[in-house]
N, C-alpha and C positions, 0 to 999 in steps of 0.2 A: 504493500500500500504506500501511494507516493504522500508524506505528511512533510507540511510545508515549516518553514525555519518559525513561522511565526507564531506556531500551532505550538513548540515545544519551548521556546522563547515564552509563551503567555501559559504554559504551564509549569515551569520551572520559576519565572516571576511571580507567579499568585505563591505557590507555594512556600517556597523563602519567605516572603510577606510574613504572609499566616505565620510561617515558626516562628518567624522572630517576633510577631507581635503578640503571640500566647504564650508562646516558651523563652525564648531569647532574649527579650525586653525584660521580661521578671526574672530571670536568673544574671542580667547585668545589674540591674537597679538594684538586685537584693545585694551582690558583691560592693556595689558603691557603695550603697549606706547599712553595710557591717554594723557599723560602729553606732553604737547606741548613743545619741546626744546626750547632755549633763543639762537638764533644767534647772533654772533659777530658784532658787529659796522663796515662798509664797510668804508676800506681807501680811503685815497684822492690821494692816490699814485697809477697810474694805470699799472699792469703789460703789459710787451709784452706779444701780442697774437699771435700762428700760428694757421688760422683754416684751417683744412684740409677735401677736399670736391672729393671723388673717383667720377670717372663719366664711364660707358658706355655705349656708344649710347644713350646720353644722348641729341638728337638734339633738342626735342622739352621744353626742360626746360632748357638746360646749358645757355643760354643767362639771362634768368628769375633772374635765382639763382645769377649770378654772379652781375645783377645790384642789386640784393636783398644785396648783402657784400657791395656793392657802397655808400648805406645808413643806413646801423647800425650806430648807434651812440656810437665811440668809434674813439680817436686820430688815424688818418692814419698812421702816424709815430709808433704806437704801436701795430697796426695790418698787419701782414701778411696772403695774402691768396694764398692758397697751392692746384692746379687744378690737380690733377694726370689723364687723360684720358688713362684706361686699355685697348689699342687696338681697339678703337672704330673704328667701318666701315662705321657709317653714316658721318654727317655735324658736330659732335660737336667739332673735331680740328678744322674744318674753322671757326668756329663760334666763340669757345674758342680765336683764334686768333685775332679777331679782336677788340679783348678789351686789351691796355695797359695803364697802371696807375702805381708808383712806390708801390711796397709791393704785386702787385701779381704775382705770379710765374706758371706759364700755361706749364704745365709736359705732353710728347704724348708720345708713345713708341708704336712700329704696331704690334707686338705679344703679345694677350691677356695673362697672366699672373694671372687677378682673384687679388679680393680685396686685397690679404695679399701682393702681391707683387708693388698693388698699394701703401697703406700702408708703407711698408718698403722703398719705392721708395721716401714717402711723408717724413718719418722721418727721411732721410739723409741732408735733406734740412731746417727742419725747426732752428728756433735763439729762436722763443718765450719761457718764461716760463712761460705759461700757453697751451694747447693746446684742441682745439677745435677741434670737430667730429662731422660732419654731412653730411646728403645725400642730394644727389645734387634735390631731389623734396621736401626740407624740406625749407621752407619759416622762415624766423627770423622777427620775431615785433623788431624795431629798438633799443629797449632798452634790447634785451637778452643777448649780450652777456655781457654785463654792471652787468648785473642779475644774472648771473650766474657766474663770478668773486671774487665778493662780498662777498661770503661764504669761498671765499680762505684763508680771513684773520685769519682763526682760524687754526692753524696746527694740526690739529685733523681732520682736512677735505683731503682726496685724489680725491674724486673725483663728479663732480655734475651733475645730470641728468637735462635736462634742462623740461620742459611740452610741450609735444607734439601733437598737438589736430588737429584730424581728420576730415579730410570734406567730403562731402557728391559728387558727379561730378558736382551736379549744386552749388561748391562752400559754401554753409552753413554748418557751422558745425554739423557733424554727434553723439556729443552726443558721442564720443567716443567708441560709441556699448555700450552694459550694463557691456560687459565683461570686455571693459579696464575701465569703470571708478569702477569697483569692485577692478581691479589691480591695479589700483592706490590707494584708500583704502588700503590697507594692502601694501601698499609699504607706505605710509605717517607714517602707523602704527610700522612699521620696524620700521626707520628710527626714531623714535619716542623716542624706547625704546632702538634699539644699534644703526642699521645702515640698511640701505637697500643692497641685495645682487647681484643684478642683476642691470643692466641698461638697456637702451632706448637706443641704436647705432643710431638711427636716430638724436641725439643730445646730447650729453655728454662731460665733459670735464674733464683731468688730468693735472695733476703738470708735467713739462718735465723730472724730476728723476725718475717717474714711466713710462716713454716710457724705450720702447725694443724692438728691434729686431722679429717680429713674425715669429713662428715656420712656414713652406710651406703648411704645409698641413693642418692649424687652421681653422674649419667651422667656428665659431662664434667667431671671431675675437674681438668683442667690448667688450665680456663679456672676453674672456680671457687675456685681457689688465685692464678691470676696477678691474678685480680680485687679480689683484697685491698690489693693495692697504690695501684690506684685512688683507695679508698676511703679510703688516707691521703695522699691529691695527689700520687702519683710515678708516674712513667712509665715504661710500657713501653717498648723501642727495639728496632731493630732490626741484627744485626750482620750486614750481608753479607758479611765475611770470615770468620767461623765457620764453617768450611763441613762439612757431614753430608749421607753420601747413602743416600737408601733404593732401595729396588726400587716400581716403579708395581704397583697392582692392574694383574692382566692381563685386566680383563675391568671392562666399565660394571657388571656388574649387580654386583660386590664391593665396587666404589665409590658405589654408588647404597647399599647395607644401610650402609656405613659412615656415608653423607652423613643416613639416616635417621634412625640414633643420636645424630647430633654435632647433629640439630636439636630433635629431643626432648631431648636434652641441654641444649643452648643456650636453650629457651625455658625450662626448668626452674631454671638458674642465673639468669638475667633476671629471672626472678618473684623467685627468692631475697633476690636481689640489688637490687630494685626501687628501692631511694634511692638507686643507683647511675647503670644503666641509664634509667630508667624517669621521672627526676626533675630535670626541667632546671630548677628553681629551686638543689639543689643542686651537681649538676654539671652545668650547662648542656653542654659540649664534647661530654663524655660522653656523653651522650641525644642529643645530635646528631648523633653519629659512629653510634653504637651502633641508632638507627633508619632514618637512610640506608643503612647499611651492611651492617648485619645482618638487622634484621626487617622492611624491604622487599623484601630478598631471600631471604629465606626466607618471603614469603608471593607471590614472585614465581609459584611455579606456577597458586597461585588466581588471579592477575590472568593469567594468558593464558588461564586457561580464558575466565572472565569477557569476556575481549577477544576469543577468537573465538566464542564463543556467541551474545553480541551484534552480532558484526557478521555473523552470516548474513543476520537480517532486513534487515539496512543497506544489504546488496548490491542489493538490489531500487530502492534509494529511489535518483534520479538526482541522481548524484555520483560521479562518476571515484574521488575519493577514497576513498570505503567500499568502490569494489569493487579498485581495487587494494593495499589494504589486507586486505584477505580472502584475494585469489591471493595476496599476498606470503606469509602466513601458510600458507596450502594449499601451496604451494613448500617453505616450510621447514621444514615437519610433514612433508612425504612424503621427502624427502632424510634426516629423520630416520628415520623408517620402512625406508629402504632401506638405511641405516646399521644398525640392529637386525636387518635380514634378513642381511644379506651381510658388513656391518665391524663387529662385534660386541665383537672385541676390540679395547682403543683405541690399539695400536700399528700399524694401519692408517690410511687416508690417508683420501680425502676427504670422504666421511660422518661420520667419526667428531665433528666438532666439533657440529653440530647434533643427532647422537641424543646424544652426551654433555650438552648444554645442555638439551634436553629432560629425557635422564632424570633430572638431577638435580635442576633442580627438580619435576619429580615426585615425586621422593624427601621433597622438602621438604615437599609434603601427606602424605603416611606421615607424615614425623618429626613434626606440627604434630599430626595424628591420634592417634599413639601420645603426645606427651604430654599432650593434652586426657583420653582415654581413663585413661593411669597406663599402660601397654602397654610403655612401655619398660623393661626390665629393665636394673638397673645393672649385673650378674654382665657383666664385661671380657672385650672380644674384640680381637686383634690389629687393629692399625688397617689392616694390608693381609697379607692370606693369597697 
């Protein structure tokens, strides 16, 4: 069979890709940052906090959440908390209302507007200099915000992601999935050796010099605020004693529409952002981390299509290698498949790993799509329904 240079060229390129950006990227980044940083000594002097908590329709949690701020463990007099309700049309204004305490401020406005405009609603009002971010189904262990403070004492720090760990619907923690406690991995590993590039908007924190004004039309708002920080050489960290738990989407396809947003999002901030990201005479680290990390793998679904397109014809040419190269892939696309027929929800066992890998990078052609297109609409959707 006559197979042309460009057919073995475009499968030898996808593939190198792939390895290096699921194996080869985490096994350098884990080498760079070996070495475990030395954190600051935590003051005895506690900053004002404002933490700010978007809600909507948020009925069957806003009560939860709000006595969850009730009992963190931090001076009342130095925390502020900041309710913005974007147009909600259930109960969570009545609800919201019927909690008053000094330092919380309970924000309602009846034309939806979408997180940025909560956000910019939230930053008019805040006093604190530290400000806390999180979603109103994210639960706080009484000592995180205490935990995630801490790190502030080093002014080399902008901004700190808090740990955020997943449950299962009958409540036990989910184990993270295999995929997030891999991203955590190589985000400890970042962090290690410069700084971590990305955050957790389900719980993060900045200095109030790094708030601004968000642009209207910003998908992923958390990252393109945490990225400021960046841009003036301090780093993100990460606090794994911070601890916050969510509930998992109970289903790939809630997690695949979310993963679509956060990638339309993410190539949207990137472009923004481009002397950031984009520009390794400036920040060399940065574009380094930031295209091993992120936009190899969010162009991960094109390179497997790519990678098994071309190695059909490959199967034919005599070589062991192309054709167990192809079964391997026909293996692991039908195991995904029988995962999407049968284990659909991803609190099931042993399909689920491969149609969840599947379908999220799938998702990453949607999200790559919609923001080539302009498709993605910034109006804010709960990160997990």
């Amino acid at each position: 069979m006559n197979i042309s240079i460009l057919t073995i060229y475009t499968f030898w390129i996808s593939l190198l890709i792939l390895v290096y950006t699921f194996v080869g990227y985490p096994i350098l980044i884990l080498f760079l940052g070996r070495r475990q940083k030395k954190r600051a000594a935590s003051s005895a002097e506690l900053p004002k906090i404002s933490l700010i908590i978007c809600a909507y329709n948020e009925e069957n949690i806003i009560g939860a959440k709000i006595e969850n701020t009730l009992v963190l463990d931090y001076p009342t007099d130095c925390l502020e908390t900041i309710i913005v309700s974007d147009g909600s049309t259930d109960r969570t204004n009545e609800i919201m209302a019927t909690f008053d305490r000094p330092g919380l401020k309970c924000i309602t406005y009846s034309e939806r507007g979408g997180k940025v405009k909560a956000l910019n609603t939230a930053f008019e009002q805040i006093t604190g200099d530290i400000i806390v971010f999180t979603d109103a189904n994210v639960m706080f262990e009484s000592d995180a915000i205490r935990k995630l403070v801490d790190n502030f004492v080093s002014n080399s720090i902008g901004c700190v992601v808090g740990n955020v760990m997943l449950r299962s619907p009958n409540g036990e923690i989910a184990g993270e999935l295999l995929y997030s406690r891999y991203e955590k991995v190589i985000h400890n590993a970042e962090e290690n050796w410069r700084t971590m590039i990305t955050v957790d908007g389900a719980m993060y924190t900045l200095r109030r010099e790094s708030i601004s004004p968000l642009p209207p039309d910003i998908i992923t708002d958390d990252w393109f605020l945490a990225s400021s920080v960046l841009l003036d050489n301090k780093q993100i960290v990460f606090e794994s004693e911070a601890i916050g738990y969510e509930d998992t989407a109970d289903s790939v396809a809630k997690e695949s529409a979310r993963k679509v947003r956060m990638i339309a999002g993410g190539f949207q901030t990137a472009f923004r952002r481009a002397n950031l990201f984009l520009n390794p005479f400036a920040y060399p680290a940065v574009c380094f981390m930031f295209v091993s990390h992120k936009l190899l793998r969010w162009c991960a679904g094109i390179l497997m299509a790519t990678l098994l397109v071309s190695n059909i014809p490959l199967f034919f040419v005599d070589s062991l290698l192309f054709k167990f190269t192809l079964i391997l892939q026909l293996a692991f696309y039908f195991l995904a498949l029988l995962g999407g027929l049968f284990c659909s929800r991803l609190i099931y066992f042993i399909f689920r790993y491969p149609f969840y890998f599947v379908s999220i990078n799938m998702a990453s052609i949607q999200g790559l799509f919609r923001y080539l297109t302009n498709r993605q609409k910034p109006i804010w959707e709960k990160s997990r329904e």
